[in-house]
C-alpha positions as CSV (number, residue, x, y, z in Angstrom):
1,X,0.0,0.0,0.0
2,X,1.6,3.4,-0.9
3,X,-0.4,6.3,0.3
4,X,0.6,9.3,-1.8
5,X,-1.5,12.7,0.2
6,X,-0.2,15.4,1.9
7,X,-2.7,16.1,4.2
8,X,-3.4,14.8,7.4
9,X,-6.9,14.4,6.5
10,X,-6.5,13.0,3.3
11,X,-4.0,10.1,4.2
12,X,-6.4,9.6,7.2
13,X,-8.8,8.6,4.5
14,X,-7.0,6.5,2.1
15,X,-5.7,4.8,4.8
16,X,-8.9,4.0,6.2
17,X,-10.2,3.3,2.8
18,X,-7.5,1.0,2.4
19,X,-8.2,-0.6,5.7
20,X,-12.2,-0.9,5.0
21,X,-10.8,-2.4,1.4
22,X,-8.5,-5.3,2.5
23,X,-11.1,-5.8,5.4
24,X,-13.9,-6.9,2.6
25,X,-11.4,-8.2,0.4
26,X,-10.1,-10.8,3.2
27,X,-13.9,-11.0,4.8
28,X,-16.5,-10.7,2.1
29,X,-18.3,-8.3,4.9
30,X,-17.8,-4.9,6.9
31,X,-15.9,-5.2,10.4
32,X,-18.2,-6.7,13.1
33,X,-18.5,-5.8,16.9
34,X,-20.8,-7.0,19.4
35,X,-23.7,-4.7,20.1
36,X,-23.8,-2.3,23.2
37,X,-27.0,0.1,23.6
38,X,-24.6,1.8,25.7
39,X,-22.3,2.6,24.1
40,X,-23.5,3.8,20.3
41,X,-21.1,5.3,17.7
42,X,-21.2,6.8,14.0
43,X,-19.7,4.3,12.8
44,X,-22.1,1.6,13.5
45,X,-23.8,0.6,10.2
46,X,-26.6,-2.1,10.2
47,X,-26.4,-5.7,11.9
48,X,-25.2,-8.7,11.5
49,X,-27.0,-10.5,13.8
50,X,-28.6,-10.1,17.2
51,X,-25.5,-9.7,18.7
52,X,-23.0,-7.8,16.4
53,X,-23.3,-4.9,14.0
54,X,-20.9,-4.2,11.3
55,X,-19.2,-1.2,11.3
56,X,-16.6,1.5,9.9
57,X,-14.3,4.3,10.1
58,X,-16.7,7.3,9.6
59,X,-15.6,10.9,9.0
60,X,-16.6,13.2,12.0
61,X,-19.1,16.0,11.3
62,X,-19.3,17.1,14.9
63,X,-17.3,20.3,15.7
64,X,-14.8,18.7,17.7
65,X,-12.0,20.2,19.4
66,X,-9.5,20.4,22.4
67,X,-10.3,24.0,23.4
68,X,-11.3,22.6,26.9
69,X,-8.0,21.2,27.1
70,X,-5.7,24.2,26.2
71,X,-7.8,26.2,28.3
72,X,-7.6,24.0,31.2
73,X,-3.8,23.1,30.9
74,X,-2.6,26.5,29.3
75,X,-0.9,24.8,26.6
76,X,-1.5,24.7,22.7
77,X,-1.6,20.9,21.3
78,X,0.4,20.4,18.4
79,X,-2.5,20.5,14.7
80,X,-1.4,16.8,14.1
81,X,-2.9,16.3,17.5
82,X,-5.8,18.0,17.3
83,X,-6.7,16.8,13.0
84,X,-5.9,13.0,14.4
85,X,-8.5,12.7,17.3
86,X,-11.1,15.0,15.4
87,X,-11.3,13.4,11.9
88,X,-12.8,10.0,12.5
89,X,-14.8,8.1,14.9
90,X,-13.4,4.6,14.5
91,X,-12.8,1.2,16.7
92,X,-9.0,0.7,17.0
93,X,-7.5,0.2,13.4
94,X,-4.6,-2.4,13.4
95,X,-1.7,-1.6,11.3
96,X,2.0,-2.9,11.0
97,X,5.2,-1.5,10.1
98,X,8.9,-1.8,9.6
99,X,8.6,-2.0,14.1
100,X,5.9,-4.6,14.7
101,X,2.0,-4.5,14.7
102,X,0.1,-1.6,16.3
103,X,-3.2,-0.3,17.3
104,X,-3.9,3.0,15.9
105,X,-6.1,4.9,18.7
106,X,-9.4,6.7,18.0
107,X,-13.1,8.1,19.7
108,X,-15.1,5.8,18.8
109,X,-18.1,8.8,19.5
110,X,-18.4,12.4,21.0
111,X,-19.1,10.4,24.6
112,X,-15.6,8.4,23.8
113,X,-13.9,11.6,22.7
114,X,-14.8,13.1,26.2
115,X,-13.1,10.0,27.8
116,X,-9.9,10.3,25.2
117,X,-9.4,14.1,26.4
118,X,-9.5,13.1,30.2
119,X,-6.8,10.8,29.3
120,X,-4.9,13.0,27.7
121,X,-4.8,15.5,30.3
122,X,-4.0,12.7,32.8
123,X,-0.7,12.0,30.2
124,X,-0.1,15.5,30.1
125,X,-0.2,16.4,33.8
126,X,2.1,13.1,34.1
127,X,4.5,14.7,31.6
128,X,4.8,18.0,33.3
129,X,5.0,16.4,37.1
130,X,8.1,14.4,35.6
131,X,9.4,17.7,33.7
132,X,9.6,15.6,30.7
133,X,8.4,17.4,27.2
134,X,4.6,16.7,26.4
135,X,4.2,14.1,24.1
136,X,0.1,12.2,22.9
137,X,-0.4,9.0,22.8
138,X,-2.0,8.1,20.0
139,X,-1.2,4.3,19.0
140,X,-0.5,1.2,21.2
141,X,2.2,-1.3,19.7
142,X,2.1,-5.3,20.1
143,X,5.1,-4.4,23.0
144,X,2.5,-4.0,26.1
145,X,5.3,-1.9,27.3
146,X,5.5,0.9,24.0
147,X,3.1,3.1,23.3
148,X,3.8,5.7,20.0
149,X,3.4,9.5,20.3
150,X,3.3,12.7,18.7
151,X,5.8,15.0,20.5
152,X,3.2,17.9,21.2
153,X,6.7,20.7,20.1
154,X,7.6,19.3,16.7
155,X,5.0,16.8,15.7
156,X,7.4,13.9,15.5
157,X,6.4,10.2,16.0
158,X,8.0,8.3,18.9
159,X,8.0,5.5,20.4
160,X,7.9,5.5,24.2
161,X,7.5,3.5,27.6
162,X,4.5,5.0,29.6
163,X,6.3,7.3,32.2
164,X,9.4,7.3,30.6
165,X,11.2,9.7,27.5
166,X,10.4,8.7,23.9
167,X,13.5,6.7,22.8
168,X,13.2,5.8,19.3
169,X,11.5,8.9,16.4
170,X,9.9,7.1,13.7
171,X,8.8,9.6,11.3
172,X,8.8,13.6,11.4
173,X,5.2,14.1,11.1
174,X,1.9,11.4,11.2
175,X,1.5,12.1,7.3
176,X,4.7,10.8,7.1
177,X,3.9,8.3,9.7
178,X,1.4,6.9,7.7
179,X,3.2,6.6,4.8
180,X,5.0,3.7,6.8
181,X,2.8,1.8,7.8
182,X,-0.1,-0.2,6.2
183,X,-3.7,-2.0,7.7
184,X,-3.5,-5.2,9.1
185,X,-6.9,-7.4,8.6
């Protein structure tokens, strides 16, 4: 797979295209996951059966943002941030690259995207206790141990231990991130 955009949003989409296109290819059908009244999303399409609905990646239309955040931590979050969490509503999307196999991390709804900023000011308060620059998760990796972020200064993809400094860049920006990495179905 060779994604070829230069926007954040755009190789968000071909890659999920991508991923929604192997899916089918591999599957004959749309992603499944089991049904939770509680818990409803965009990106639930129509079911499979009692207990599972297919779904997708599905472009956000809501006006999200991390105003709140900023506000509350007096900080500005780097745009890749900020375009990654506010794009799509999506389950986890596995991927793997040249490192291993990974879960790429996204809200799954507006209720979920709540939940994700919470975390994210829990990493960033973290960060700050342990004077250590503010990085965003924003993928987990098939090492329980590694998580990958965006350093929130340059926009850089990491890899780092939870609590710890990033210790090995993998790309200068998540469009070129991207560009390494391809779905895993």
């Amino acid at each position: 797979m060779k994604l070829s955009a230069s926007s954040l949003p755009e190789i968000m989409e071909q890659f999920m295209d991508c991923y929604i296109e192997l899916y089918q290819e591999k599957h004959e059908q749309l992603p499944i996951i089991d049904i939770d009244a509680d818990w409803p999303s965009p990106c639930l399409q129509h079911l499979h059966n009692d207990k599972e609905v297919f779904w997708q990646p599905t472009k956000n239309n809501d006006s999200l943002s991390f105003d709140n955040v900023e506000q509350a931590l007096e900080i500005n979050l780097h745009d890749d941030i900020q375009t990654y969490f506010t794009t799509y509503f999506s389950e986890s999307i596995n991927a793997k690259c040249s490192e291993g196999e990974l879960s790429l991390l996204l809200p799954w709804s507006i209720e979920d995207f709540k939940r994700l900023q919470e975390n994210i000011i829990g990493h960033i308060m973290m960060k700050k206790r342990l004077k250590q620059p503010i990085t965003i998760f924003f993928a987990v990796t098939d090492d329980e141990e590694n998580i990958l972020s965006i350093d929130n200064d340059s926009g850089e993809v990491w890899v780092e231990s939870v609590g710890c400094l990033p210790h090995k860049k993998l790309a200068d920006s998540l469009i070129e991130f991207f560009k390494q990495i391809s779905p895993k179905v």
